[in-house]
C-alpha positions in Angstrom: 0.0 0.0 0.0 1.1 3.7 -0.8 0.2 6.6 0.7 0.7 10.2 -0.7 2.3 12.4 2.0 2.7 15.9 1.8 6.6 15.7 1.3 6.6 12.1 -0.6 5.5 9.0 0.0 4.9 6.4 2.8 4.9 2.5 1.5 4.4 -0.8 3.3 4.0 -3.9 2.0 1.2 -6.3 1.9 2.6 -9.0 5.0 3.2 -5.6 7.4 -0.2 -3.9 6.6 -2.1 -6.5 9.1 0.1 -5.6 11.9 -1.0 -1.4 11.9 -4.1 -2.2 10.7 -6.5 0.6 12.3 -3.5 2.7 13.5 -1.4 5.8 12.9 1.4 6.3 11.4 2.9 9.6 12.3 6.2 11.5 11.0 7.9 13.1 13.5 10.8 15.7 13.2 10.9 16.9 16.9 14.8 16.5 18.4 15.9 17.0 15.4 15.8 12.6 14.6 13.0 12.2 12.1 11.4 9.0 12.8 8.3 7.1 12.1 5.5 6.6 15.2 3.4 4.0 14.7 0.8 3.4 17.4 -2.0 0.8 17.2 -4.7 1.1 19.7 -5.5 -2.4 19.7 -3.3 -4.1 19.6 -1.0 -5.3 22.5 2.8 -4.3 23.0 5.1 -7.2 21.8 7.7 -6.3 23.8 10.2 -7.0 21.2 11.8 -3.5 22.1 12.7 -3.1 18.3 12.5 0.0 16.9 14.2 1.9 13.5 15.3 5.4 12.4 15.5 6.8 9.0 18.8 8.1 8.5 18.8 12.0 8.2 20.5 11.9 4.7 18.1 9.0 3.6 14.8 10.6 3.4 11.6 9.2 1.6 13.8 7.1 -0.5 16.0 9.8 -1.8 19.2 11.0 -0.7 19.0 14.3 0.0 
């Protein structure tokens, strides 16, 4: 699935879509770390404690 964002695009592929299905995917540029937030209210926590973030010269699938 692809979704037109204001400054490019956000993409996810067909076996992730289940798992932030009914959720919200934010982008947030606070701290100076742009990140993706991803919260899904009903889901449980998985406790996995993984987590990623987009490299600041690697944004949207261009380098800028």
């Amino acid at each position: 699935m692809t979704w037109d964002l204001a400054h490019g695009k956000f993409v996810v592929d067909e076996a992730t879509t289940s798992f932030i299905d009914g959720g919200v995917v934010n982008y947030d540029i606070s701290n100076f770390m742009p990140n993706f937030i991803v919260s899904v209210p009903d889901k449980g926590q998985c406790g996995c404690g993984s987590s990623f973030v987009v490299p600041k010269d690697y944004i949207f699938g261009k380098t800028v």
